[in-house]
N, C-alpha and C positions, 0 to 999 in steps of 0.2 A: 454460493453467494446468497446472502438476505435480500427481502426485496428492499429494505433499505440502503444496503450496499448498491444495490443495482439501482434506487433513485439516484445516488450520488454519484454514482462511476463517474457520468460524464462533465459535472465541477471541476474545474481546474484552478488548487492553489497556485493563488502568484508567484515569485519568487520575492525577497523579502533583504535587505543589506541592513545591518547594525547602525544604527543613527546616534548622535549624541546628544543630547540636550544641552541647550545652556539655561544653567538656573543658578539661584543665588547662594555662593558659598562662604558667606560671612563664618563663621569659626574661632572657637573657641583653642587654644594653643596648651596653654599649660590649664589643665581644667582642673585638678586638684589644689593646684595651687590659688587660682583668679579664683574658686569657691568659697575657699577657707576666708581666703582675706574680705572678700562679701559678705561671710560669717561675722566676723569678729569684729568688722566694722558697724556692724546693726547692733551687737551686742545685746543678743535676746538675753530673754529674762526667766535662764535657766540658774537653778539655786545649786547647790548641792546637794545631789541625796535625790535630786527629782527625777523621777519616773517619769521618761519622756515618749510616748507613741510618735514613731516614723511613720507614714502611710504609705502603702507600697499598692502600687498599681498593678491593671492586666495589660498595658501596653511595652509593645518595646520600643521602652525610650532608650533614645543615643546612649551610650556610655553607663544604664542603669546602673550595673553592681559597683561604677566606680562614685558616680555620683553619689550612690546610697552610702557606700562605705565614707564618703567625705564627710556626708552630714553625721552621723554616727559618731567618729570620729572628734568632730566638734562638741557636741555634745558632750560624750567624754571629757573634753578639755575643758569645760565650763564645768566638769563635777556630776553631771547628771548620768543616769542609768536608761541607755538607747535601748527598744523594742521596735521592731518591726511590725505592723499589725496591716494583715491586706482590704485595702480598699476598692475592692472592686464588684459593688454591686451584686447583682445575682451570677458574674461569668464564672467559670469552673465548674459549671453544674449547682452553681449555689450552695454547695458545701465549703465546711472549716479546713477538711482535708485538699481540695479539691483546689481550695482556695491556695493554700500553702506550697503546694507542689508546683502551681505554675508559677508563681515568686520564684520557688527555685529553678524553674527552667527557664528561667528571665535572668539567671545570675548570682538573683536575691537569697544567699545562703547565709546560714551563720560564721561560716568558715569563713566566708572570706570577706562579710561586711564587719564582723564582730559584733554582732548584736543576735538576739532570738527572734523568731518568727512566733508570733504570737495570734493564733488565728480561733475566731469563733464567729459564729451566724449571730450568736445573741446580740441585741442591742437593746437601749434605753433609751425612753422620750426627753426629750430635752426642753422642749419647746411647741410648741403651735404658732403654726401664721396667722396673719391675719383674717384667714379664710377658715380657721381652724384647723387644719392639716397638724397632724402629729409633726416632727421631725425626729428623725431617729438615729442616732449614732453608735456606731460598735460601741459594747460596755468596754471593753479592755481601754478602748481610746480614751472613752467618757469621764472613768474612775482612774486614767493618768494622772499624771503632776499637771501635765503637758503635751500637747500636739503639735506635732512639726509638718504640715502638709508640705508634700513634694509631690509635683504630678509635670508634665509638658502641657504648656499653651500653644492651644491651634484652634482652626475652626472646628467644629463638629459635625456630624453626618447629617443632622435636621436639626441645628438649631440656629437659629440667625441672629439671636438678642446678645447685649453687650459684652454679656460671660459666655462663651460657648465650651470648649474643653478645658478644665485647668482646674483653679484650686477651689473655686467657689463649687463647681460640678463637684470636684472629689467630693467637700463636705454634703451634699444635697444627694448623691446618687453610692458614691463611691465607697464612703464612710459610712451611709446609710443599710448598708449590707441587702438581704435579698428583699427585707419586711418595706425599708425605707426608698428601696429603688422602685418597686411598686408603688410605693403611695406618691413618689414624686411624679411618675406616670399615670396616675390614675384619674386623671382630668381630662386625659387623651391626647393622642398623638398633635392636635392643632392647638393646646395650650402646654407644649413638654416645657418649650422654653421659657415663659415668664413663669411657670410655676418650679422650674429647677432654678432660676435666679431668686425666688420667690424664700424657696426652702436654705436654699445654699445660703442667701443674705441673714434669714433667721437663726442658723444654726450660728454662722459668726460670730452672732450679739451674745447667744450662749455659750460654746465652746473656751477652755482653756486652752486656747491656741499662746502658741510662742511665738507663733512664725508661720511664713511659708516658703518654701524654693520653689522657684518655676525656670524650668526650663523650656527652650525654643528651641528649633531645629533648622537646620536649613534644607536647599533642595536637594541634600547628598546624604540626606541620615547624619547628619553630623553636628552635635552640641553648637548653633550660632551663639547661644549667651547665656546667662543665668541672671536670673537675681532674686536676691533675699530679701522678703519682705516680711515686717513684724505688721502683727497682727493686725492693728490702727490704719496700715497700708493699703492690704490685699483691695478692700472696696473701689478703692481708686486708682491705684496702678494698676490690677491686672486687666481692665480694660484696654489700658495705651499698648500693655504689652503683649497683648492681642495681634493690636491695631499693627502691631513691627512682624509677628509673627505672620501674618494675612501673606504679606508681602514677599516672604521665604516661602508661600505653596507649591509646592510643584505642580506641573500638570501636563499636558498632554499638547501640544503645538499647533492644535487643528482645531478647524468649527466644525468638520463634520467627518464623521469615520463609517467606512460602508461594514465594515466586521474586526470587532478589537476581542481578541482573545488575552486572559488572563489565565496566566501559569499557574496562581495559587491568589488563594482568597485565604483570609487570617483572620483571626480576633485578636492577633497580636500588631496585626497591620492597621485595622480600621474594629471600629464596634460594628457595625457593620459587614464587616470579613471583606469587603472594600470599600472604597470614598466614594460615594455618590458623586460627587461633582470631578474627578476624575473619570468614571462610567460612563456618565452621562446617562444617569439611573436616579433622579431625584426621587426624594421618599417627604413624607407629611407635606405634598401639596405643594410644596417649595419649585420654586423655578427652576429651569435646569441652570446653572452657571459653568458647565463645562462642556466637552462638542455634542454634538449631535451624533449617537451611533445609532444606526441602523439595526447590527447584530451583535450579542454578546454571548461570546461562550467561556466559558470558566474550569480548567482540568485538573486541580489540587487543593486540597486542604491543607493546609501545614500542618506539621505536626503539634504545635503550641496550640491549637485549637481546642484539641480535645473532646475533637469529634463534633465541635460546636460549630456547622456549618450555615449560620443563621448569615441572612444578606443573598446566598446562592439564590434565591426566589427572585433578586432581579437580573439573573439572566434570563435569559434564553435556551440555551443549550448547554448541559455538564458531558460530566464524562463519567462510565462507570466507575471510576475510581476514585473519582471524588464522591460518587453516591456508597459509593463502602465504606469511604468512611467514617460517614456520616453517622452520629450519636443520636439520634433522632426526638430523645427526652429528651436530653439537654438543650440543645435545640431549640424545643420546643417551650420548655422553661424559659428560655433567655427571650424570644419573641414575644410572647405572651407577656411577660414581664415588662419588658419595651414596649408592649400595645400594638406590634405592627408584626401578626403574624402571617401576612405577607411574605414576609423575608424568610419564613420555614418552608414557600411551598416548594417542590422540589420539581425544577423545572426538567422537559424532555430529556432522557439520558440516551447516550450513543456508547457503544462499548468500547470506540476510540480516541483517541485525541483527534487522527484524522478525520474521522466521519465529524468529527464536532465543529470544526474549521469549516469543512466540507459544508453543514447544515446552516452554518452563519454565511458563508456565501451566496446558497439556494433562497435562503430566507430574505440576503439584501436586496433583490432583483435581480433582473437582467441587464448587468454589468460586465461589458469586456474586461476581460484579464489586464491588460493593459493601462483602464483608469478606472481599478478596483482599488479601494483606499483599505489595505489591511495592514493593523498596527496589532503586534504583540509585543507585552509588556509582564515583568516577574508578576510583580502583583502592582499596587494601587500607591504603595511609596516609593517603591524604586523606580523612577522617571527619566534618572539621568540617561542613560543606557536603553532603547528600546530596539525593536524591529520593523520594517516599516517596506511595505512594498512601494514602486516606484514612483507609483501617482501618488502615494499616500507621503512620499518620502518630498515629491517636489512641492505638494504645500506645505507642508514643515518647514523648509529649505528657505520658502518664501516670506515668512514668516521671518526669519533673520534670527532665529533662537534654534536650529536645529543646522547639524553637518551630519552627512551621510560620509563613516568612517569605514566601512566595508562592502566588499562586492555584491550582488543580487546573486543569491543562490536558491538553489530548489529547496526547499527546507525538509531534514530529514526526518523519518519516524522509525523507530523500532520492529520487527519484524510482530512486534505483538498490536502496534499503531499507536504508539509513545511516543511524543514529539523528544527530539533529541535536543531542541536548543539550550535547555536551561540544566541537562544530567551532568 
């Protein structure tokens, strides 16, 4: 036994019953069809013969390859020639390749959207703001006929002003590729967000945009809505449709969590690899707006990461096997990029899931087993479905948005100290 083993022996995980959340499941029913006809009724101002860039993102959004293949599709039907082109800032390690691959592990093939992946770092200045800031957009998009931005509206991880994640972001960070996602950040972390409103509004005025689609999700991962917006739009609608999305967040049913363990942190879950305001891990200065935790320990990187563990820096406590995975350039590219390489540092590692649980408990105080509030969650979008020990489950409970659907059991680990609940 380590002498770490023997600080923790005497911790006693609670035991822990499956809870449900209730959150908002508005929904989208026939989505290829409700898209198409949002298409054709805007009736963008696609010619024939136009070379139209799709932007494809590093999120996984609801129903990606179906939605992608809708808009695609469309396009098509008006005569134009659809390309896929990735918008997603410096993630994948900042390469064209890099870029491309996680599209395709997002869904986004040629096979089965009908269109190409068309991927490069290069980009062109378009413009300058008023503060003189370059603006910079992938050249493939730039030297289109046409651009169709598609992205999901929600909040963002640190930004609080009237655009935060969506179409206006794509153009200012997303489209901007790795040269332009820097320079939208290079003001610093406490001016990211007027100056991504700043670049994203400039590039508008410039771009040969067609259009945009935004989609919205609700609390279940699940398409709430869509809508197609031409170009003359996006300024003014996608704030309202903000303001409807806000309202679809999931989140976490308590004010205060004495050790919340996350299964897997992602780039394909949050830019961040989780939600700050789900954590309870605010970043650029920002208030906290989700509970109070105490201890966070974090045990997986998803595989859609690609090694890009950036965000793990606001735990507390990982697991070796999350630090193996760990790509540590990339990484450190992506942070640095972002201005907040905080979220590279790589917090205390334990060689188990156990000891890690363990070390969030010793870390919360001295708390009886009995009203120790431990909540474990997949990662930071899946909310509906959590784990929730007894104290932690009776303010949930109380709360009028959470039902405890299974018994308290002793939670099991692997013989190698792998939590079982999520294999």
């Amino acid at each position: 036994m380590t002498k770490l083993e023997e600080m923790l022996l005497g911790f006693e995980i609670p035991k822990a019953a499956k809870v449900r959340q209730k959150l908002d499941r508005t929904r989208v029913e026939d989505l290829e069809g409700y898209l198409t006809s949002r298409l054709r009724a805007k009736e963008l101002p696609i010619r024939r013969g136009d070379r139209i860039a799709v932007t494809g993102g590093s999120r996984g959004i609801a129903d990606y390859p179906r939605i992608m293949k809708t808009a695609v599709d469309y396009i098509k039907e008006r005569g134009g020639i659809p390309f896929i082109v990735p918008a997603m800032g410096s993630h994948a390690g900042g390469t064209a390749e890099g870029q491309a691959a996680m599209l395709r592990d997002l869904g986004i093939t040629e096979e089965f959207v009908g269109a190409p992946i068309v991927s490069s770092m290069e980009v062109v200045e378009v413009a300058r703001t008023e503060l003189g800031l370059p603006v910079y957009i992938d050249r493939n998009a730039a030297e289109a006929d046409g651009i169709l931005l598609l992205n999901r509206v929600k909040t963002h991880t640190s930004i609080r002003e009237r655009y935060q994640s969506g179409l206006v972001k794509m153009m200012a960070i997303g489209l901007a590729k790795h040269k332009g996602c820097a320079m939208t950040h290079s003001l610093g972390t406490l001016h990211l967000g007027e100056n991504m409103v700043r670049v994203g509004l400039t590039a508008l005025e410039h771009l040969k945009l067609v259009g945009g689609i935004a989609v919205i999700e609700n609390g279940y991962e699940e398409v709430a809505d869509l809508y197609v917006l031409r170009r003359e739009e996006i300024a003014e609608e996608e704030p309202r449709i903000l303001e409807r999305a806000k309202a679809m967040v999931p989140r976490l049913w308590l004010d205060q969590i004495d050790a919340l363990i996350v299964y897997e942190q992602g780039k394909e879950i949050a830019g961040t690899g989780m939600d700050p305001a789900v954590v309870g891990r605010p970043i650029n200065k920002l208030p906290n707006i989700g509970p109070e935790v105490a201890s966070l320990g974090v045990l997986r990187l998803s595989g859609r990461s690609g090694g890009n563990a950036s965000g793990c820096g606001m735990a507390d406590f990982i697991s070796r096997r999350l630090r193996d995975a760990v790509d540590e350039e990339t990484m450190v590219v992506n942070s640095i990029t972002g201005m907040k390489p905080f979220l590279a540092n790589i917090p205390p590692t334990l060689t188990t899931d156990e000891l890690v649980i363990k070390a969030c408990i010793k870390n919360a105080g001295q708390i009886p087993p009995s009203q120790f509030k431990l909540v474990i969650i997949r990662n930071s979008r899946m909310l509906d479905e959590v784990w929730m020990s007894e104290a932690a489950c009776r303010a949930a409970e109380d709360s009028g948005r959470a039902e405890r659907i299974g018994e308290y059991e002793t939670l099991e680990f692997s013989p190698e100290g792998d939590l079982l609940l999520f294999e």
